[in-house]
C-alpha positions in Angstrom: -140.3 -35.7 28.8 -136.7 -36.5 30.2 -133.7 -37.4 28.1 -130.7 -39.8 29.6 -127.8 -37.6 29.8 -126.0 -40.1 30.4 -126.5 -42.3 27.3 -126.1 -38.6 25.3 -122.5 -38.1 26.7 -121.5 -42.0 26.3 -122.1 -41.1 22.2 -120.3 -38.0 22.4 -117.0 -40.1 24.1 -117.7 -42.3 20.7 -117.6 -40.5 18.4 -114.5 -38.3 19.3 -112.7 -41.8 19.9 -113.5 -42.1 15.9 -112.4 -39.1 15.0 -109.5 -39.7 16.8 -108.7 -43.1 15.1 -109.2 -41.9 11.8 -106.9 -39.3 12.1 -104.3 -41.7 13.4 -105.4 -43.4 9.9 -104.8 -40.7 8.4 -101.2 -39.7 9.3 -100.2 -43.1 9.0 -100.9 -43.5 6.0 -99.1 -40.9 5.0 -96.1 -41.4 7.0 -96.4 -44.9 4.8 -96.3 -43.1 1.7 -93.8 -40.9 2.0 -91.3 -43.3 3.4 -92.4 -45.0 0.4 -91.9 -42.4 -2.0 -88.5 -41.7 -0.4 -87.3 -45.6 -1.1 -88.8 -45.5 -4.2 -87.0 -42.1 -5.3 -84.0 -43.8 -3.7 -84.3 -46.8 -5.8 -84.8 -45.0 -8.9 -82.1 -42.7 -8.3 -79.3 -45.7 -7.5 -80.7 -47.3 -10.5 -80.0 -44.3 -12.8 -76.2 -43.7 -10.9 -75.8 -47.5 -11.6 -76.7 -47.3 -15.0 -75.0 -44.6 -16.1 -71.5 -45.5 -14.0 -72.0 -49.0 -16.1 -72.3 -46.7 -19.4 -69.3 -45.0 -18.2 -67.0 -48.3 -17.4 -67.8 -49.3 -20.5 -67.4 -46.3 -22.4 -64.0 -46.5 -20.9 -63.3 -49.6 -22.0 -64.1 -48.5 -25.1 -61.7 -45.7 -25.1 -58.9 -48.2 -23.5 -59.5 -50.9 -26.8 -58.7 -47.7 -28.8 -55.4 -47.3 -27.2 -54.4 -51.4 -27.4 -55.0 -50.7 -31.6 -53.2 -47.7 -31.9 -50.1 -49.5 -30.0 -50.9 -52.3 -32.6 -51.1 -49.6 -35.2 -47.5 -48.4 -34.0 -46.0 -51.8 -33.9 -47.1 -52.2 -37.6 -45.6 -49.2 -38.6 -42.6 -49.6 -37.2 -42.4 -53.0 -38.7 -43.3 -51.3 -41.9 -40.3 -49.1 -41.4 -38.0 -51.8 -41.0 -38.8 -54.3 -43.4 -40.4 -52.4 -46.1 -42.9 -53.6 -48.8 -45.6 -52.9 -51.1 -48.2 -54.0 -48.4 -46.4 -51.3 -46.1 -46.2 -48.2 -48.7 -50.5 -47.6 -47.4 -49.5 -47.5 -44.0 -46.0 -45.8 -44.2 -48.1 -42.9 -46.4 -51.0 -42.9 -43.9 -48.6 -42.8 -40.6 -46.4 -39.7 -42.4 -49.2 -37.7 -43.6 -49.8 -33.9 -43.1 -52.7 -34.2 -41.3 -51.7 -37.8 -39.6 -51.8 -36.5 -35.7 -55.2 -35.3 -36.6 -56.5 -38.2 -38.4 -59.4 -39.6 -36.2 -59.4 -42.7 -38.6 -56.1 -43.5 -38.3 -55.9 -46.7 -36.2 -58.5 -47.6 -38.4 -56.8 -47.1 -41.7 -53.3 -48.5 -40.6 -55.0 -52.2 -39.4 -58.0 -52.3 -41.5 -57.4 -50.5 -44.4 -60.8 -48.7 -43.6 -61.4 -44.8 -45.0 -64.3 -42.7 -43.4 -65.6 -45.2 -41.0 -66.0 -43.0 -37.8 -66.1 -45.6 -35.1 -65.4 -48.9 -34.4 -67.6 -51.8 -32.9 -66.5 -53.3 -29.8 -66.6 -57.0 -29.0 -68.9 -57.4 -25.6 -68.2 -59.5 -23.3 -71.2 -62.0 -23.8 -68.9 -62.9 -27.5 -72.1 -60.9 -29.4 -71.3 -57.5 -31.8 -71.2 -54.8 -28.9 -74.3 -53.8 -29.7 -76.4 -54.4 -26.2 -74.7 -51.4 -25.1 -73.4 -49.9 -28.6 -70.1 -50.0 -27.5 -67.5 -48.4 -29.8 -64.3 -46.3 -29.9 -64.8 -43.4 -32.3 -61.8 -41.1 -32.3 -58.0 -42.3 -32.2 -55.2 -39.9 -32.8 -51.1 -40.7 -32.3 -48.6 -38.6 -32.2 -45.0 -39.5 -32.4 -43.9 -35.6 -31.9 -45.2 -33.9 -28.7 -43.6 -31.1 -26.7 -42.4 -32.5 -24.0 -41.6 -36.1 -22.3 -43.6 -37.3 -19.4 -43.1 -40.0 -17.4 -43.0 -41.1 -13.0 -40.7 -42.0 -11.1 -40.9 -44.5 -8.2 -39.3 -46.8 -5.5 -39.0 -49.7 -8.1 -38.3 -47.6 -11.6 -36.6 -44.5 -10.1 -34.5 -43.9 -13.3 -34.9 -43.3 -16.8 -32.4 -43.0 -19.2 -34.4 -41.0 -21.9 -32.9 -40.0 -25.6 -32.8 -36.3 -27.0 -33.7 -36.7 -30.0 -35.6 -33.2 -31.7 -36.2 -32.1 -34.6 -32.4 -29.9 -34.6 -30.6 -31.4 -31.6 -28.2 -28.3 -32.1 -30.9 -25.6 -31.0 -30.9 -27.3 -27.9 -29.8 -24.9 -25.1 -32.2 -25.5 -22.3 -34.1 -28.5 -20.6 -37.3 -27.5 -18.1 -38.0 -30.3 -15.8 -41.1 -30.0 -13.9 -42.3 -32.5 -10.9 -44.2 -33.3 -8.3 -48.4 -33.0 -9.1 -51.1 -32.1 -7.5 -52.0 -36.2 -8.1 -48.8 -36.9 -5.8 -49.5 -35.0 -3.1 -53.3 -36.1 -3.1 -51.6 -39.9 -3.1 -50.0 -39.1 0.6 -51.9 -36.7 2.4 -53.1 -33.4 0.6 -51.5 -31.0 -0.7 -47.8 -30.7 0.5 -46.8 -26.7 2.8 -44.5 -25.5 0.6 -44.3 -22.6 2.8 -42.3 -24.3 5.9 -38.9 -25.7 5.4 -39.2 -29.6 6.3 -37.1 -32.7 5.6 -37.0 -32.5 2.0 -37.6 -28.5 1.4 -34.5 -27.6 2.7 -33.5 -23.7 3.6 -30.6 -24.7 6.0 -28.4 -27.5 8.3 -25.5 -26.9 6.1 -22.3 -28.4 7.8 -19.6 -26.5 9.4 -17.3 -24.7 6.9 -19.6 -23.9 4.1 -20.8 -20.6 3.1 -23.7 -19.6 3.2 -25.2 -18.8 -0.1 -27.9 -20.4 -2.1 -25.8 -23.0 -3.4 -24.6 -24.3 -0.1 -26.0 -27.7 1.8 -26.6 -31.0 2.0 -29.1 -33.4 1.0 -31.5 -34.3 3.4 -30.9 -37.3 5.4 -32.9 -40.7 4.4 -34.0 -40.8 7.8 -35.7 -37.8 7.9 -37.0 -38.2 4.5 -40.9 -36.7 4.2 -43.3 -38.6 2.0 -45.6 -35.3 1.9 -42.8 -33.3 0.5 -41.7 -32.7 -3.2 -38.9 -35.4 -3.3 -35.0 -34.6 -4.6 -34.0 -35.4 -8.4 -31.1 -36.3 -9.7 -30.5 -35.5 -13.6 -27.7 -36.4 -15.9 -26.5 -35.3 -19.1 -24.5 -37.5 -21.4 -23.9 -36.1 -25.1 -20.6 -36.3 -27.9 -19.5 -35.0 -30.5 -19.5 -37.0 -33.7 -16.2 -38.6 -32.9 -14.9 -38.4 -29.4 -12.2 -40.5 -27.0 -13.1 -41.7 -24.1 -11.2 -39.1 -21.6 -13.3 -36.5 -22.8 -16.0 -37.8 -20.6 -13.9 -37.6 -17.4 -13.7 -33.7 -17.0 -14.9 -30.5 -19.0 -13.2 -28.1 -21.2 -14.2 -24.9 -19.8 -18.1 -24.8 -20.1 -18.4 -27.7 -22.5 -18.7 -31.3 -21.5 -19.9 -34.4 -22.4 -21.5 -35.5 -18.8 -22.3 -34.0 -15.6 -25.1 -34.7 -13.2 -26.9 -32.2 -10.8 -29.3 -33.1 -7.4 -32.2 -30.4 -7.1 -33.8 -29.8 -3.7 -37.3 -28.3 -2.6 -37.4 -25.5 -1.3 -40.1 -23.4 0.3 -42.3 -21.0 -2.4 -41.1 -18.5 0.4 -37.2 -18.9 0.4 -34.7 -16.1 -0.7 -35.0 -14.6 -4.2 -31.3 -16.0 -4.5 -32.7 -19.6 -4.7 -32.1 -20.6 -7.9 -34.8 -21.4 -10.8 -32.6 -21.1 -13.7 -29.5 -22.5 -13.6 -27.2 -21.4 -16.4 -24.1 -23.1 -17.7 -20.4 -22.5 -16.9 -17.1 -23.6 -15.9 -18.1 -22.8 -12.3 -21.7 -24.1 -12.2 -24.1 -26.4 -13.6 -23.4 -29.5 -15.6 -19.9 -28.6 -16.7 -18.9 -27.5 -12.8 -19.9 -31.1 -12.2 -18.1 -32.8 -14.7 -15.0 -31.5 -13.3 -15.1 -33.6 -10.4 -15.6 -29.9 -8.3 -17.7 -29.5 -5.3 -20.6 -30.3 -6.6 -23.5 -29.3 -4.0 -27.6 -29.9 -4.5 -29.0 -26.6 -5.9 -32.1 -25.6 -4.4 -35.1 -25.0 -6.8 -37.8 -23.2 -6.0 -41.3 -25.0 -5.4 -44.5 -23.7 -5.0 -48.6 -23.9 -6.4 -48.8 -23.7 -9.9 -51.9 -22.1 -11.3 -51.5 -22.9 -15.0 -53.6 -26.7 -15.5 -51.5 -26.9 -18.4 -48.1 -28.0 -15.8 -50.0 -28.8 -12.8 -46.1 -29.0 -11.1 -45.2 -27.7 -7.9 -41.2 -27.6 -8.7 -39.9 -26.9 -11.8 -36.4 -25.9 -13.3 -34.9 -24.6 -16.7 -31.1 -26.5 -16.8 -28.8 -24.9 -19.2 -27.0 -27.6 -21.4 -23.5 -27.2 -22.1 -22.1 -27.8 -26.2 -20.2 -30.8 -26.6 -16.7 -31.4 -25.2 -15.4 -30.1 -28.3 -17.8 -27.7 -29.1 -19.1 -28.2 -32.4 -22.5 -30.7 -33.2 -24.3 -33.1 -31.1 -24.6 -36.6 -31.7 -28.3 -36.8 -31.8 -27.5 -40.6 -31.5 -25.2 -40.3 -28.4 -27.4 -37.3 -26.5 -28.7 -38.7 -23.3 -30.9 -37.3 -20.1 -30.9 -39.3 -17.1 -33.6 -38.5 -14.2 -33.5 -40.9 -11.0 -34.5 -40.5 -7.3 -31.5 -40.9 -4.8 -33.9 -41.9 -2.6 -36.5 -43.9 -4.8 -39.6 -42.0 -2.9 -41.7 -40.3 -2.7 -43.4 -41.6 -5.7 -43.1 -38.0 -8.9 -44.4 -37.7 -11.5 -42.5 -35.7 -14.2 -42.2 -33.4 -17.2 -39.2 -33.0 -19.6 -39.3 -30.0 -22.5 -36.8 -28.7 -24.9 -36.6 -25.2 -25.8 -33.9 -22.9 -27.7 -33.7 -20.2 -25.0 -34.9 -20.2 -21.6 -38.2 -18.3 -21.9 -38.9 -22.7 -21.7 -42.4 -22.7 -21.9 -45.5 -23.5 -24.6 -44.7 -21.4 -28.2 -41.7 -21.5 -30.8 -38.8 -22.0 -28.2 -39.9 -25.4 -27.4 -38.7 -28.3 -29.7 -40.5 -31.3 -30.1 -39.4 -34.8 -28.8 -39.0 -37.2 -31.8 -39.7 -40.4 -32.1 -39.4 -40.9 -28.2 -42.7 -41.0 -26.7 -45.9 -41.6 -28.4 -48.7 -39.3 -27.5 -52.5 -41.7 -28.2 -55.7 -39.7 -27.6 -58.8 -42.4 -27.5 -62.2 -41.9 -27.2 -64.8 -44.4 -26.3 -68.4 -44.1 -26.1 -71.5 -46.4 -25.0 -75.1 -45.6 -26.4 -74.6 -41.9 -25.7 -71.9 -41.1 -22.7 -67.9 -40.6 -23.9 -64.9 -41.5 -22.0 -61.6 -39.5 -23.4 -58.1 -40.7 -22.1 -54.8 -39.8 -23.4 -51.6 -42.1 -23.2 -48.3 -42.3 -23.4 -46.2 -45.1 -25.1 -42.5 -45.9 -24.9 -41.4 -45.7 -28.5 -38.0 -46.2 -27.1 -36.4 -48.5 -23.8 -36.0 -46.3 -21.2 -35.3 -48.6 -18.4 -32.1 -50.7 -20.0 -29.4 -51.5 -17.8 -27.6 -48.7 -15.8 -25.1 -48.6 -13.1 -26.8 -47.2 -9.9 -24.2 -48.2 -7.4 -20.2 -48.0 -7.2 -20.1 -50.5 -4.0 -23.6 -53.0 -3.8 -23.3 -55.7 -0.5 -25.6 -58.8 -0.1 -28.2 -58.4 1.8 -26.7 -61.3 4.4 -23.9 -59.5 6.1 -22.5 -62.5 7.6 -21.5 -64.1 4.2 -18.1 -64.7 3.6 -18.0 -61.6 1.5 -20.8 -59.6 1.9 -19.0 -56.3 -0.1 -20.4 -57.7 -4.4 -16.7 -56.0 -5.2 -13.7 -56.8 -5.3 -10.7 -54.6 -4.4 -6.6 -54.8 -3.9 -4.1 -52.6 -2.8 -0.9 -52.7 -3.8 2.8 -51.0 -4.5 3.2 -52.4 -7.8 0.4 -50.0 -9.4 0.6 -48.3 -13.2 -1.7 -46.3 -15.3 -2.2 -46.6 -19.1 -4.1 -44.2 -21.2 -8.3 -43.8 -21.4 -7.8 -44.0 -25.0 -6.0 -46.9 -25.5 -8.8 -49.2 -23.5 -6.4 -49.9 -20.5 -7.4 -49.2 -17.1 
């Protein structure tokens, strides 16, 4: 008996074509599936991430709604304050208590007249309860007392006039001002080298004729101005006696004075130990040097990394304050810092502490600011995530009118007189006394 080869080899061609074929099916499908699974796990995974940053936007709107009560909670208190009232004496008690900068229910005790609620409902947006998302702010605390001032400075507010007012204005002795933040250099480029002299950290170009010591040169030219760079501050003192005459603010009387005014520069974490980082007070430098219409040249201020989260700064500088023209008390009332930008950039922010002695940093040598500067903590939650901010409110006006400028000209220079001033010379001159008002 024969058998047809050839028919016997034509089925083995088929059925390795099938095998073939189904392992094609095979891999495809899952190929198929695990693209699939991959979208899918994709999907699920931007649908958590959009989820929870809704819960998060909201619980920080939450928070935010906690700080617009408190600032309604200070507004009534302050109104309190001045007007008085039976309706007041609960708030007035509640705001002044012991414990009142740890009161979590205090926003809700001053507007409400609620005790031991722990949270508050927000209002949603759809005009319901809050509840779709439960949104609520739980914890409020203000504080009118903190230890130190902070604020920014900028190309449109780049001065502050800001009151010292402490708890015993005559302990004062030292101010620490710290600037520039890690935030402010991350707003330009990075970080800012603060181990190269450039246009702002200045080590030299100091013009012919001055010596070279630590206090000598110049600030740097606008020009050459670097964004990336801690940026020059100016700060100005302004304090009396209880009673005064209006020459005393024109000079000094040895290391006392009732103004002066010093520019600090950058300079490089790596400059000369005889840069200066505290600057003490005298007839020959500092504020009262200045007041005396003396050469009165930037002083260089150290500025490098700080490590402590607490004053995330890179510059920093403990200013020795002078006594009074007179010696004697302060005028709380008439005690004044000014801080400005000459330059009005690069955008700083700032912080401003009192202290007794000039170991100026956190313990018993710093003295509170006083009714200045409002300190709110909020904290906002929806169904289970948190958002925590902390803010600071102007209890004060920091920004009321101050002359910048001893010439101003119009921006038109081909107006018939560009020059906003005035002047005339002339033979016929006198002078009359400060005191008597005459000029």
């Amino acid at each position: 008996m024969e058998r047809d080869k050839g028919d016997n080899n034509m089925n083995n061609i088929k059925t390795k074509s099938g095998a073939a074929s189904l392992y094609v099916v095979i891999f495809t499908t899952l190929l198929l599936g695990i693209i699939t699974l991959g979208f899918i796990r994709i999907m699920l995974s931007e649908a958590v991430q959009t989820s929870e940053t809704d819960l998060s936007q909201s619980a920080f709107d939450s928070a935010l709604a906690g700080v617009e009560d408190a600032k309604v909670a200070l507004l009534k208190y302050h109104e309190c304050i001045s007007s008085g009232g039976e309706a007041c004496e609960a708030i007035i008690n509640a705001m002044r208590a012991e414990d009142a900068s740890s009161n979590c229910d205090i926003v809700r005790e001053v507007l409400f007249g609620r005790v031991g609620e722990h949270e508050t409902i927000i209002q949603s947006d759809t005009g319901g309860t809050g509840a779709e998302m439960e949104q609520a702010y739980t914890c409020v605390l203000i504080s009118e007392n903190n230890s130190n001032y902070l604020g920014q400075l900028n190309n449109n507010y780049h001065s502050k006039v800001i009151p010292l007012r402490t708890t015993n204005i005559n302990e004062l002795n030292y101010i620490r001002i710290d600037w520039y933040s890690g935030v402010n250099a991350n707003s330009v480029n990075g970080n800012p080298n603060l181990t190269k002299p450039s246009s702002n950290l200045k080590t030299g170009n100091k013009p012919a004729g001055y010596e070279d010591n630590a206090n000598s040169g110049l600030l740097p030219a606008l020009s050459s101005s670097d964004p990336s760079s801690p940026p020059v501050i100016g700060v100005q003192i302004f304090q009396t006696n209880s009673t005064f005459n209006l020459s005393e603010l024109n000079n000094n009387n040895g290391s006392n004075t009732n103004r002066g005014a010093l520019y600090l520069t950058p300079h490089p974490a790596d400059s000369p130990t005889s840069t200066i980082d505290i600057i003490e007070n005298s007839a020959n430098t500092g504020f009262a040097a200045s007041s005396d219409k003396a050469i009165n040249l930037p002083t260089p201020i150290r500025c490098q990394p700080n490590d402590n989260t607490n004053t995330p700064f890179f510059c920093s500088a403990i200013l020795g304050i002078p006594k009074p023209y007179n010696g004697g008390d302060r005028n709380e009332g008439a005690s004044f810092l000014r801080i400005f930008l000459p330059y009005g950039t690069p955008a700083t922010d700032f912080s401003i502490s009192l202290c007794r002695s000039n170991n100026c940093g956190e313990g018993a040598d710093v003295m509170p600011f006083v009714g200045v500067q409002a300190r709110i903590d909020a904290t906002g939650r929806a169904n289970d995530l948190f958002r925590r901010i902390e803010s600071r409110i102007e209890l004060v006006d920091v920004y009321f009118p101050f002359p910048e400028y001893s010439v101003a000209i119009t921006p038109d220079l081909n107006t018939k007189d560009p020059i906003v001033k005035n002047f005339w010379v002339t033979k016929n001159n006198w002078s009359g006394s400060a005191d008597s008002g005459q000029l």
